[in-house]
C-alpha atoms as a printed R data frame, in Angstrom:
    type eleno elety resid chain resno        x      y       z
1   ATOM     1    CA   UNK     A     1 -128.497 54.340 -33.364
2   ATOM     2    CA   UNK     A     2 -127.635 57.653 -32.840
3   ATOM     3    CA   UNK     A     3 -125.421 56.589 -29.226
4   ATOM     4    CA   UNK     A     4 -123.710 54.375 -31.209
5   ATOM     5    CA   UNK     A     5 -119.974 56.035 -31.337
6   ATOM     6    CA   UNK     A     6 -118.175 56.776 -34.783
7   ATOM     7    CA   UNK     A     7 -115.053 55.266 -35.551
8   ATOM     8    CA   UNK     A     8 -111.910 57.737 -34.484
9   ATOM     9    CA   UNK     A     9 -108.281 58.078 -34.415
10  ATOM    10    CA   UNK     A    10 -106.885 60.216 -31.468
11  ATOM    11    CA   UNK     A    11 -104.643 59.646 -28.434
12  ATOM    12    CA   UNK     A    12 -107.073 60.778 -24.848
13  ATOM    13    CA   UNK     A    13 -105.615 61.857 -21.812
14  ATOM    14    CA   UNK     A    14 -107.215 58.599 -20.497
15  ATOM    15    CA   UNK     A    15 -104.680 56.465 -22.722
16  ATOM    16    CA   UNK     A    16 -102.211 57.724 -21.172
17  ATOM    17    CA   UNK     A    17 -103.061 57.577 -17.869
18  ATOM    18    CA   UNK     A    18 -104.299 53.586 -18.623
19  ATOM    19    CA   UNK     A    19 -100.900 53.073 -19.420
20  ATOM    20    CA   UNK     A    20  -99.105 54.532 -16.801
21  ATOM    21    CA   UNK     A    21 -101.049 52.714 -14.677
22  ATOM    22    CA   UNK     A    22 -101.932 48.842 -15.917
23  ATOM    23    CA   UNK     A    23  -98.903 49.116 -18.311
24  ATOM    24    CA   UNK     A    24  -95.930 51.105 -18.129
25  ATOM    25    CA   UNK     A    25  -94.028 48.962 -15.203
26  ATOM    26    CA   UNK     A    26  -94.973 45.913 -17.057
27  ATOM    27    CA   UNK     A    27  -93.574 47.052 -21.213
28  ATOM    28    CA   UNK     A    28  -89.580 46.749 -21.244
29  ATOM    29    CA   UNK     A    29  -87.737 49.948 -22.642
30  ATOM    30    CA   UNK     A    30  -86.346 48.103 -25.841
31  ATOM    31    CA   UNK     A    31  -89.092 46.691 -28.196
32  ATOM    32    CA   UNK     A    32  -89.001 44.651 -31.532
33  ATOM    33    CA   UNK     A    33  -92.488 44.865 -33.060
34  ATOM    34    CA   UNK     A    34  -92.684 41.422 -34.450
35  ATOM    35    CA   UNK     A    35  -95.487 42.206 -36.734
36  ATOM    36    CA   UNK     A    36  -96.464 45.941 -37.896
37  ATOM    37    CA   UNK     A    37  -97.586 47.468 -41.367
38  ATOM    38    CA   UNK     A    38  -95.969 50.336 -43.577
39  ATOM    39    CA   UNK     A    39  -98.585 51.822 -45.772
40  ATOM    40    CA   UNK     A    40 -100.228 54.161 -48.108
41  ATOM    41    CA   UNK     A    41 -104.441 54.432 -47.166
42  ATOM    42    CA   UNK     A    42 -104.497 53.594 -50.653
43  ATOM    43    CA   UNK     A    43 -102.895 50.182 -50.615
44  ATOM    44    CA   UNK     A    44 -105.851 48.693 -48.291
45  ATOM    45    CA   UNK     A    45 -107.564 48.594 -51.528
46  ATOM    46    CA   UNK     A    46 -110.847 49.057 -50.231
47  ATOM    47    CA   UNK     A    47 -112.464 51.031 -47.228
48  ATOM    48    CA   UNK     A    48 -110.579 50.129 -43.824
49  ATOM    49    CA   UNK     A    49 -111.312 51.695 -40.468
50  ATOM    50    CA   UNK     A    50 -107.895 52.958 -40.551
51  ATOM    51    CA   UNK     A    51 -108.550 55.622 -43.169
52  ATOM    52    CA   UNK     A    52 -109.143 58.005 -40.446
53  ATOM    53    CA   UNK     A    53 -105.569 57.425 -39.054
54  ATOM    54    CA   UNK     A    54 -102.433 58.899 -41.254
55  ATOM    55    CA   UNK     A    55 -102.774 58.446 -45.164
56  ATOM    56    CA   UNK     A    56  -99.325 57.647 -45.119
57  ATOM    57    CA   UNK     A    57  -97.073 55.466 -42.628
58  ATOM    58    CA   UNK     A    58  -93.763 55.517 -43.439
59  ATOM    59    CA   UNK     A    59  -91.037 54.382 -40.432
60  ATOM    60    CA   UNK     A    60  -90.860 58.130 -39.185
61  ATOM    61    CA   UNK     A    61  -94.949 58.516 -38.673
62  ATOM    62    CA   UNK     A    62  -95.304 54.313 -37.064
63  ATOM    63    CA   UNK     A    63  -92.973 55.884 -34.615
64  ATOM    64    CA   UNK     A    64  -94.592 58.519 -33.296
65  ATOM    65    CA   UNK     A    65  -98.306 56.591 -33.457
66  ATOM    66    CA   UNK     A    66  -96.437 54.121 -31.219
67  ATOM    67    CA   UNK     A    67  -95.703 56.942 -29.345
68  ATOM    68    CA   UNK     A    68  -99.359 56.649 -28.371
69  ATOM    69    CA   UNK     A    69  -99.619 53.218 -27.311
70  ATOM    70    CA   UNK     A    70  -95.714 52.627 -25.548
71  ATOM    71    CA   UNK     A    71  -94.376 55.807 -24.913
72  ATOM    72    CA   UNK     A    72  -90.493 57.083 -24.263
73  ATOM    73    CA   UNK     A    73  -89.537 53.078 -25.815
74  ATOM    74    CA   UNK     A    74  -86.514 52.303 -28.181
75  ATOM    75    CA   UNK     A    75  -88.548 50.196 -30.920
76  ATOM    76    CA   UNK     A    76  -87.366 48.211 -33.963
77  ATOM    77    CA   UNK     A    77  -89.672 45.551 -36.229
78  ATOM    78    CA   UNK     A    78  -90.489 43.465 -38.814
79  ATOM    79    CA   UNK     A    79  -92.231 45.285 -41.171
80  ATOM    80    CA   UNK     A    80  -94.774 45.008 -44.333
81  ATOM    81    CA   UNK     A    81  -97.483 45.775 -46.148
82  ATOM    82    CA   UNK     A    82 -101.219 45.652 -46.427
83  ATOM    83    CA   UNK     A    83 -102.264 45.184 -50.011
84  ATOM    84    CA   UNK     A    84 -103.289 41.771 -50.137
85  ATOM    85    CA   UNK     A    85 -104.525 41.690 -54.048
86  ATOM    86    CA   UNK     A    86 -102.579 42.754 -57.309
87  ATOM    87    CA   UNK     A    87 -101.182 46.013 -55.830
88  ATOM    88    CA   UNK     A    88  -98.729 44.353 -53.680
89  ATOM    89    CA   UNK     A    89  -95.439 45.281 -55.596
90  ATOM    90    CA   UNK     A    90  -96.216 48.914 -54.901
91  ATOM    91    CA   UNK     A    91  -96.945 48.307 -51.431
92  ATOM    92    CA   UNK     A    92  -93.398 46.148 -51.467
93  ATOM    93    CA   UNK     A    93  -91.907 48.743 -52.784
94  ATOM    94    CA   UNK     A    94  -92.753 51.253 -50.236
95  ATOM    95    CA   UNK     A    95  -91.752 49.013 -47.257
96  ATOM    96    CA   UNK     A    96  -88.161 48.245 -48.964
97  ATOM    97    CA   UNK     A    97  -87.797 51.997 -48.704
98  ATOM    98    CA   UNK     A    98  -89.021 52.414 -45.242
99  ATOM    99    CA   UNK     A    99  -87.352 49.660 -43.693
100 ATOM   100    CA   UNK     A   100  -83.908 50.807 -45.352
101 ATOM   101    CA   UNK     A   101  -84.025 53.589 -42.969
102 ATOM   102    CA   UNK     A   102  -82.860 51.426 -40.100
103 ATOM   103    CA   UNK     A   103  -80.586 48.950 -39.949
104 ATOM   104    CA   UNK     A   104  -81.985 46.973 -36.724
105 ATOM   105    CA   UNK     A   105  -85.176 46.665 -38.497
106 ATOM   106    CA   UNK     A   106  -86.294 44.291 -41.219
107 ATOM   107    CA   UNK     A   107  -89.516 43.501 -43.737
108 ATOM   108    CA   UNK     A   108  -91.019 41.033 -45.681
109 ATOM   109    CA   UNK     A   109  -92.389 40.560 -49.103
110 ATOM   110    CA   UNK     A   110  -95.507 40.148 -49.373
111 ATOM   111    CA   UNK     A   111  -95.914 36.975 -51.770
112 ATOM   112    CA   UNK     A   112  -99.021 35.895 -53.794
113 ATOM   113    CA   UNK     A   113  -99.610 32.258 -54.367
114 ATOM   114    CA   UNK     A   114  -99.636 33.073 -58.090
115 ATOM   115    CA   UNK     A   115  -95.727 34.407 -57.752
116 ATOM   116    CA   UNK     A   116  -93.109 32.310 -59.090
117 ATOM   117    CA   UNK     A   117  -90.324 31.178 -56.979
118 ATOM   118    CA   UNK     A   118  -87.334 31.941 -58.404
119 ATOM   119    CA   UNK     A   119  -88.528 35.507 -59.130
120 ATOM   120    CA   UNK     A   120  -89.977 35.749 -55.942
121 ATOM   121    CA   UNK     A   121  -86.590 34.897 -54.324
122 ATOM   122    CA   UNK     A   122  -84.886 37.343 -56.887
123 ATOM   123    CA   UNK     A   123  -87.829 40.308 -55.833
124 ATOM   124    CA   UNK     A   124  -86.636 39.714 -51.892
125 ATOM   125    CA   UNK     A   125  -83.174 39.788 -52.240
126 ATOM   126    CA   UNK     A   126  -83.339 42.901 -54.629
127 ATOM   127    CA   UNK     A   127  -85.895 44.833 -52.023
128 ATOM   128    CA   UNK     A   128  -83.917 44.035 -49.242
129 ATOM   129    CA   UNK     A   129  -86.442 41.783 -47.322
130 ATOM   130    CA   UNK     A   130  -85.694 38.567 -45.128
131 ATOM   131    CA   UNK     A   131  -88.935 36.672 -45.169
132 ATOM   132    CA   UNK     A   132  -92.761 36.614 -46.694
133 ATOM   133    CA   UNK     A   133  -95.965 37.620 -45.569
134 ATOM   134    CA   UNK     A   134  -98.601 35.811 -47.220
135 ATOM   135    CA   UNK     A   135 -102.352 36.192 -46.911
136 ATOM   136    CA   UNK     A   136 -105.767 34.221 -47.905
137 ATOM   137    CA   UNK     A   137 -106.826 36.912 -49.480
138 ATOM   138    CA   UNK     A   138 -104.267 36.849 -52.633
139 ATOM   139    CA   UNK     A   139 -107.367 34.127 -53.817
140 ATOM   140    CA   UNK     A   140 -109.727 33.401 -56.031
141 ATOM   141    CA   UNK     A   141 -112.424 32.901 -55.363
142 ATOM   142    CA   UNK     A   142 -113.789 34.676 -52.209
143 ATOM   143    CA   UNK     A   143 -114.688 34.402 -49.264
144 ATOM   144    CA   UNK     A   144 -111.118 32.427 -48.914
145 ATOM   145    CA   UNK     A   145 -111.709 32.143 -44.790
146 ATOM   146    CA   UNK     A   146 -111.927 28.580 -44.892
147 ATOM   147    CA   UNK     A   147 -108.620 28.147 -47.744
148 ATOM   148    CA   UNK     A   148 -106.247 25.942 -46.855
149 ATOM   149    CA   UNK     A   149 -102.395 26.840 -45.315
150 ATOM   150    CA   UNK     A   150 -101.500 25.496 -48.818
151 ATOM   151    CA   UNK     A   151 -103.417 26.866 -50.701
152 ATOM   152    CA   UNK     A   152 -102.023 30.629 -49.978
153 ATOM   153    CA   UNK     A   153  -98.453 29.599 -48.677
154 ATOM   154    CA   UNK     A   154  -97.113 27.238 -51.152
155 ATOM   155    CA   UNK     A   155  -94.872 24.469 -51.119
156 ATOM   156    CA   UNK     A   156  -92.383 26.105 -53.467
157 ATOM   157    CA   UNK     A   157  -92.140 29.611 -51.472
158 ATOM   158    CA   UNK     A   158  -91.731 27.168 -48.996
159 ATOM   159    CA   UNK     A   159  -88.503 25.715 -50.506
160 ATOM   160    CA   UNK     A   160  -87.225 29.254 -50.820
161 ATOM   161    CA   UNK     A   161  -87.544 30.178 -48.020
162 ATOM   162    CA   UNK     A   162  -86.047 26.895 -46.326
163 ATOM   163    CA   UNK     A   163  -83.163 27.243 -48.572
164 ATOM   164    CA   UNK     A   164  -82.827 31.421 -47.714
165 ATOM   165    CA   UNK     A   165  -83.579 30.693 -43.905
166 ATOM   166    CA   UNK     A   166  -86.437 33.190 -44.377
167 ATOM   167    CA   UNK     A   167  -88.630 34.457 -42.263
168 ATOM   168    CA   UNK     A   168  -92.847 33.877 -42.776
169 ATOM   169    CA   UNK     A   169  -95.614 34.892 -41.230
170 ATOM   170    CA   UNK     A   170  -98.734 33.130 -41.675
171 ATOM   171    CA   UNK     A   171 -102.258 34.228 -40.571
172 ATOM   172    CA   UNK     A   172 -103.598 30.900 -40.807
173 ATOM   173    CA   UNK     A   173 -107.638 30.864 -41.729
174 ATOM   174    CA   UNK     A   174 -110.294 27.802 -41.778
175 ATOM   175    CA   UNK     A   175 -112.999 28.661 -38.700
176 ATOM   176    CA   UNK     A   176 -110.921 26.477 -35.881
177 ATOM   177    CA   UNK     A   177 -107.623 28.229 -36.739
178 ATOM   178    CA   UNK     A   178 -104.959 25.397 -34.850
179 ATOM   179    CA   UNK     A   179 -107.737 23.221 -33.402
180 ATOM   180    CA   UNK     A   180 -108.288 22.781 -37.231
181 ATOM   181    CA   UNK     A   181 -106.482 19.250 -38.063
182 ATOM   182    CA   UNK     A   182 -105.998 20.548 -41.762
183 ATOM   183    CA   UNK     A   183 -104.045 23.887 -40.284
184 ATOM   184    CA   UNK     A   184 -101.933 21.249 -37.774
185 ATOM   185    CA   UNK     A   185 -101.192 18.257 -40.453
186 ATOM   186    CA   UNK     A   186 -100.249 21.313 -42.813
187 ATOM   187    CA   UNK     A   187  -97.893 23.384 -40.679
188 ATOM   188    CA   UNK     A   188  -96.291 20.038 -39.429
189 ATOM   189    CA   UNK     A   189  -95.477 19.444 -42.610
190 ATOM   190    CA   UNK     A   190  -94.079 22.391 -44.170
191 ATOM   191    CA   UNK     A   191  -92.024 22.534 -40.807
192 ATOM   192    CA   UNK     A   192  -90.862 19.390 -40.440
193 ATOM   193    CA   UNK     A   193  -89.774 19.074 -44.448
194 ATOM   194    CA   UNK     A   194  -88.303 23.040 -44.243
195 ATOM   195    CA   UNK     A   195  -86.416 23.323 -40.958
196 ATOM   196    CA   UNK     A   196  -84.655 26.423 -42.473
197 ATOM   197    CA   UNK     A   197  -87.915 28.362 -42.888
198 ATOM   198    CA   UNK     A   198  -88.664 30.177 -39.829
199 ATOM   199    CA   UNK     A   199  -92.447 30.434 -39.245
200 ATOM   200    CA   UNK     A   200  -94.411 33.067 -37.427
201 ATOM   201    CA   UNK     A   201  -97.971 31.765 -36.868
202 ATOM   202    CA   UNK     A   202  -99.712 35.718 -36.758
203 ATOM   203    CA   UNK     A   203 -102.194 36.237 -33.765
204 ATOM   204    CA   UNK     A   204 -100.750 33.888 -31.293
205 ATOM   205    CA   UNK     A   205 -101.235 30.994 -33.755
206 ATOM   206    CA   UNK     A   206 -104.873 32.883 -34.867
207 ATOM   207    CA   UNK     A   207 -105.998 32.243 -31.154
208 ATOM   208    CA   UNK     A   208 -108.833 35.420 -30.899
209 ATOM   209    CA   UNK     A   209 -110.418 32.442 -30.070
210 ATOM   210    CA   UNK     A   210 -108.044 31.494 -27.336
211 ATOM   211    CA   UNK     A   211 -109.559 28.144 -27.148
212 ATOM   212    CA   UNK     A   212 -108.484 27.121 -30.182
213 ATOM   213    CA   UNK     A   213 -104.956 27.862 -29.434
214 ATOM   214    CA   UNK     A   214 -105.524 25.730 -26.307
215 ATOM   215    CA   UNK     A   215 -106.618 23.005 -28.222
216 ATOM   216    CA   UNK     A   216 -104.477 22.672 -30.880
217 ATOM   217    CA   UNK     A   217 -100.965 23.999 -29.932
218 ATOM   218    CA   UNK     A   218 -100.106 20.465 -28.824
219 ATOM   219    CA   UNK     A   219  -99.934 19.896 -32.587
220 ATOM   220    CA   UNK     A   220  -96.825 22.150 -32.379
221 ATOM   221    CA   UNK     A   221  -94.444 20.795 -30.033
222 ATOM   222    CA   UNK     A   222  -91.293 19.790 -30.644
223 ATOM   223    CA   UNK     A   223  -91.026 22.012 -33.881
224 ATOM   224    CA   UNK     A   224  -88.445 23.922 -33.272
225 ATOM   225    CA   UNK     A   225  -88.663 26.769 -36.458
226 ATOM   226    CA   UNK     A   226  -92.258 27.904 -35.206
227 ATOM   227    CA   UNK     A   227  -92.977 31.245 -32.940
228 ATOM   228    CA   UNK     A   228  -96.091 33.068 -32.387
229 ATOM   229    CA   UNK     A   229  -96.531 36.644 -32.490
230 ATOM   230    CA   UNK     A   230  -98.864 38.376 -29.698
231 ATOM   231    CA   UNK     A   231 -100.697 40.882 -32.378
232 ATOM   232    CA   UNK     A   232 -104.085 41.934 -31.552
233 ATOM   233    CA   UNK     A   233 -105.103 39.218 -29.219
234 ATOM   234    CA   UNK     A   234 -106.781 40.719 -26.644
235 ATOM   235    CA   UNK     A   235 -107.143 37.459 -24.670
236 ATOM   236    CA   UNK     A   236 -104.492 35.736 -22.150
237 ATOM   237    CA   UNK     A   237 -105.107 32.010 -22.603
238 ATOM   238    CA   UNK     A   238 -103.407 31.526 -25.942
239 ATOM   239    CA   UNK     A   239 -100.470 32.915 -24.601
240 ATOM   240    CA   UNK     A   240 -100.110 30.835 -21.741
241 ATOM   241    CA   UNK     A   241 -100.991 28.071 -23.569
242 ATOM   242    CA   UNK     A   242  -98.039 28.829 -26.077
243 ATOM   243    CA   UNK     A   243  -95.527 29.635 -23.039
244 ATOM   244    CA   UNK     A   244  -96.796 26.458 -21.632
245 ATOM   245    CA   UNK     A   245  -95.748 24.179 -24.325
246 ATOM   246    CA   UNK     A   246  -93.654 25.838 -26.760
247 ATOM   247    CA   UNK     A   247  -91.681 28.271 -24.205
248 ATOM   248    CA   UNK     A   248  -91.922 31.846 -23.577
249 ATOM   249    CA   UNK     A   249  -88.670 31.841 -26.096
250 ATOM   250    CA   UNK     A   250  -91.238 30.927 -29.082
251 ATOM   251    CA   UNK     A   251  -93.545 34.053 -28.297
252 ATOM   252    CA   UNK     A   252  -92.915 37.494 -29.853
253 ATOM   253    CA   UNK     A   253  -94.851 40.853 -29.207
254 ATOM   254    CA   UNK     A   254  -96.621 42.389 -32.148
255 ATOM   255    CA   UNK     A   255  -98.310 45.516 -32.231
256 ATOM   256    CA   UNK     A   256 -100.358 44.710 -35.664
257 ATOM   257    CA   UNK     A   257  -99.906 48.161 -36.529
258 ATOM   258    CA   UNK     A   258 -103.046 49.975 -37.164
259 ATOM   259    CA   UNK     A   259 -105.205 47.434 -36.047
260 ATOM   260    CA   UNK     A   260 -103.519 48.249 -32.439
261 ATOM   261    CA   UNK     A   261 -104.943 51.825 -32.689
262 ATOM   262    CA   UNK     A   262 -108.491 51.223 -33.247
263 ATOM   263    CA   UNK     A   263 -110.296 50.591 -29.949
264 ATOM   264    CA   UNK     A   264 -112.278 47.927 -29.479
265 ATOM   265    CA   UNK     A   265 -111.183 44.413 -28.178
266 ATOM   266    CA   UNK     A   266 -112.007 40.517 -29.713
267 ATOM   267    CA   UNK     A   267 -114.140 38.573 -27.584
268 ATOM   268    CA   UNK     A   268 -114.573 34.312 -27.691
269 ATOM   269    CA   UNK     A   269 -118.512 33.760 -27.920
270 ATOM   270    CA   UNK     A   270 -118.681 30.048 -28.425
271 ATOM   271    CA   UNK     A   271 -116.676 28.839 -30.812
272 ATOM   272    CA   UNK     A   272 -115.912 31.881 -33.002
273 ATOM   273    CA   UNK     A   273 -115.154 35.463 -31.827
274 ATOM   274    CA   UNK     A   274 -116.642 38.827 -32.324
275 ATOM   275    CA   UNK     A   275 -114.627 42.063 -32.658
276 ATOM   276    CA   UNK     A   276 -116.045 44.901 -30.895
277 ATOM   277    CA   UNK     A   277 -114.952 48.526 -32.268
278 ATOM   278    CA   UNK     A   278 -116.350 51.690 -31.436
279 ATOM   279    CA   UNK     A   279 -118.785 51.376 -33.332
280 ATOM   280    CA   UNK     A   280 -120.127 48.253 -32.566
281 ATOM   281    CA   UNK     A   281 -122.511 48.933 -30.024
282 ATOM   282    CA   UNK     A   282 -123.724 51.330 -28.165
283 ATOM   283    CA   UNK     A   283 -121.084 51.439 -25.161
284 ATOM   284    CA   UNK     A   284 -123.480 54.342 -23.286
285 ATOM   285    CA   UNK     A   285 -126.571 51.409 -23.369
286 ATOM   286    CA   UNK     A   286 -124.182 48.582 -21.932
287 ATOM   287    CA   UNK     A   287 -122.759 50.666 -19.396
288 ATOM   288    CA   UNK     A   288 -125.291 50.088 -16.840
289 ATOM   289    CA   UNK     A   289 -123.597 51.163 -14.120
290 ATOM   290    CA   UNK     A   290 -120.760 53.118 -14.910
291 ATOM   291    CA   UNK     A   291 -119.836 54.317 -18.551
292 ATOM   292    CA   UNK     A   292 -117.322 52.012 -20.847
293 ATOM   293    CA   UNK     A   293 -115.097 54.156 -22.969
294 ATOM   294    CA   UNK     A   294 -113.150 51.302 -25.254
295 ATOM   295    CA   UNK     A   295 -109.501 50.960 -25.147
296 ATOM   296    CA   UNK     A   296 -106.850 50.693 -28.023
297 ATOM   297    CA   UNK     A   297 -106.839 47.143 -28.825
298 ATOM   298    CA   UNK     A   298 -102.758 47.527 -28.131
299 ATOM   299    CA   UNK     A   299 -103.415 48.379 -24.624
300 ATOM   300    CA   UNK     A   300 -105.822 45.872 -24.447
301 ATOM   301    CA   UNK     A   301 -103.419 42.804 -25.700
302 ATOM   302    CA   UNK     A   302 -100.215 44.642 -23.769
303 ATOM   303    CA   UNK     A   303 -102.737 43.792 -21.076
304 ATOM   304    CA   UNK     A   304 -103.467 40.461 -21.836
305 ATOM   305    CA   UNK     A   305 -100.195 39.726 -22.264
306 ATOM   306    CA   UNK     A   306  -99.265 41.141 -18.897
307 ATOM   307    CA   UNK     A   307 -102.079 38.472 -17.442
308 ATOM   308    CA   UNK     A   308 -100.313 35.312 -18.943
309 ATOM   309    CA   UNK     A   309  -96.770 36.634 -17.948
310 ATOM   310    CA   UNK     A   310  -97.656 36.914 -14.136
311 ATOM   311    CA   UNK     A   311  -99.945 33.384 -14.564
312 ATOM   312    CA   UNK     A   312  -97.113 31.599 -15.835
313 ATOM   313    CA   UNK     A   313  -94.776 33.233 -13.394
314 ATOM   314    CA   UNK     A   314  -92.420 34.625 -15.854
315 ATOM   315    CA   UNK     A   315  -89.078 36.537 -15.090
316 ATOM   316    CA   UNK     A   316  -88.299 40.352 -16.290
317 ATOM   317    CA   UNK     A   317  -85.948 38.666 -18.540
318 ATOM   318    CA   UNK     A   318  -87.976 36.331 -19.701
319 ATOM   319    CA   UNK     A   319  -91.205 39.569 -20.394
320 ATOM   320    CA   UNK     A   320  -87.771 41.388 -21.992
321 ATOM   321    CA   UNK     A   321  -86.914 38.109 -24.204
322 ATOM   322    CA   UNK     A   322  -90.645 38.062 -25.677
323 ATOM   323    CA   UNK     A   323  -90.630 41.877 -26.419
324 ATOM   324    CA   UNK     A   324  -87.474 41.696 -27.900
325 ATOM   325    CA   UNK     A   325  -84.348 39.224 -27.751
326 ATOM   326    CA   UNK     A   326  -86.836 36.265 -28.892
327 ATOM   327    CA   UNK     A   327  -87.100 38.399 -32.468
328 ATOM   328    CA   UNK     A   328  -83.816 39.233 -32.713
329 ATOM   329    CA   UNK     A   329  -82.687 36.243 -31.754
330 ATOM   330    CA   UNK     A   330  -84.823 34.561 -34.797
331 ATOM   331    CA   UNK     A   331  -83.864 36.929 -37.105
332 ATOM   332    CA   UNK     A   332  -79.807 36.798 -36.376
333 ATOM   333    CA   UNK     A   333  -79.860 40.183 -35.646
334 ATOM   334    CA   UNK     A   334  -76.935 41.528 -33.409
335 ATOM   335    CA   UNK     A   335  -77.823 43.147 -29.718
């Protein structure tokens, strides 16, 4: 046990060099971060890896960590926050702030099940925000990995956010993700009833398990108010399989900001997936014949990403419309 690496937070000289090399030609100079978190440590509400990474992220510190994984890049996101229990109106709070800052950026609320509607409209429009994050977590009672879509994103933040033109991102659960019929029948439904919401299915439609994103995203086309964010997938074939049907105009780059900064990568084993972090294994041990020093995980899905791009042939503008114009576009916000 004692090879087994601890858990750090630092930019290498080998980062750098990985990305001048693999990444740099590849990442356009203008980025929207589709999906990132604003935070106090304190809002994780329990211990998180990232605790050894800045106590507070405010717009001014994300920038310079991003500095780390995209260097010398003009970036602008959707933003919000991580406490997924009964601290989330501080957390709000703090992101309505942040995001204030700059006016080619914007946030969302993060919404509870248990929130009512109308105030929950009111509590976005007052903050600021253009959308919801919602979460499995908000329930009762855990584990919540197998909850329904409706049973965390309900029907009547739905509404709202049909009738606002909102913006939500959804980290769908159950252990299939979109090969799950439930998640499909679900999503279909809310989008089909709620053209004016705008859906973001997180994790290129939860696809760590890229097969499952193969699978199911069939279930998707034709809807014309769903995208998928790239954040933290570290592997290619849900992306092409979301280019493929939906069109590289429904993917959006994500960093998942500070899950991008730990290093590590998500592997399919069968039909689940196992994260890998530093401190996982003992990289020395596996190493056999040269050593394996893990990557950021945003290098790692930057990489990824870079695979399905070439696979499916796509343009510069089209690699510049997924890192940036396909968000902007979504979110009516002026080039």
């Amino acid at each position: 046990m004692e090879a087994f690496l601890s858990l750090t937070w630092e930019l290498r000289a080998s980062d750098g060099e990985f990305f001048h090399k693999e990444l740099n030609g590849f990442v356009p100079d203008r980025i929207f971060d589709a999906h990132a978190h604003l935070y106090h440590s304190y809002h994780w509400g329990r211990s998180h890896p990232t605790k050894r990474g800045p106590e507070i992220v405010g717009l001014e510190t994300y920038h310079s960590q991003m500095e780390w994984l995209i260097p010398n890049r003009q970036i602008h996101g959707l933003f919000f926050g991580v406490a997924f229990h009964e601290g989330y109106a501080e957390a709000n709070d703090f992101v309505s702030r942040e995001v204030a800052k700059d006016a080619a950026s914007r946030g969302e609320l993060l919404a509870p099940p248990y929130l009512d509607a109308e105030e929950m409209r009111q509590l976005a429009k007052q903050l600021g925000f253009q959308g919801l994050k919602v979460y499995h977590s908000f329930l009762q009672p855990k584990p919540t990995l197998n909850a329904d879509v409706r049973d965390f994103l309900i029907e009547d933040h739905v509404r709202v956010a049909h009738e606002e033109g909102w913006v939500v991102t959804l980290h769908m659960v159950r252990d299939r993700a979109l090969a799950d019929p439930r998640n499909q029948q679900q999503i279909q439904y809310y989008c089909r009833r709620y053209p004016g919401m705008k859906l973001i299915l997180a994790h290129a439609a939860r696809g760590f398990n890229p097969f499952h994103t193969i699978e199911g995203i069939q279930a998707l086309k034709g809807l014309r108010n769903v995208w998928c964010d790239t954040s933290a997938v570290t592997e290619a074939g849900g992306f092409e399989a979301i280019i493929e049907t939906l069109g590289h105009d429904r993917l959006l780059w994500g960093s998942d900001y500070p899950i991008s900064h730990l290093r590590g990568r998500c592997v399919a084993i069968g039909d689940q997936f196992l994260w890998l972090y530093e401190d996982s294994l003992d990289w020395a041990a596996v190493g056999v014949r040269i050593p394996i020093e893990p990557l950021f995980v945003g290098h790692e899905s930057l990489r990824a990403l870079k695979l399905a791009a070439y696979r499916q042939h796509l343009t510069d503008v089209q690699i510049e419309d997924i890192f940036d114009r396909n968000a902007r576009a979504m979110l009516e916000i002026e080039n």
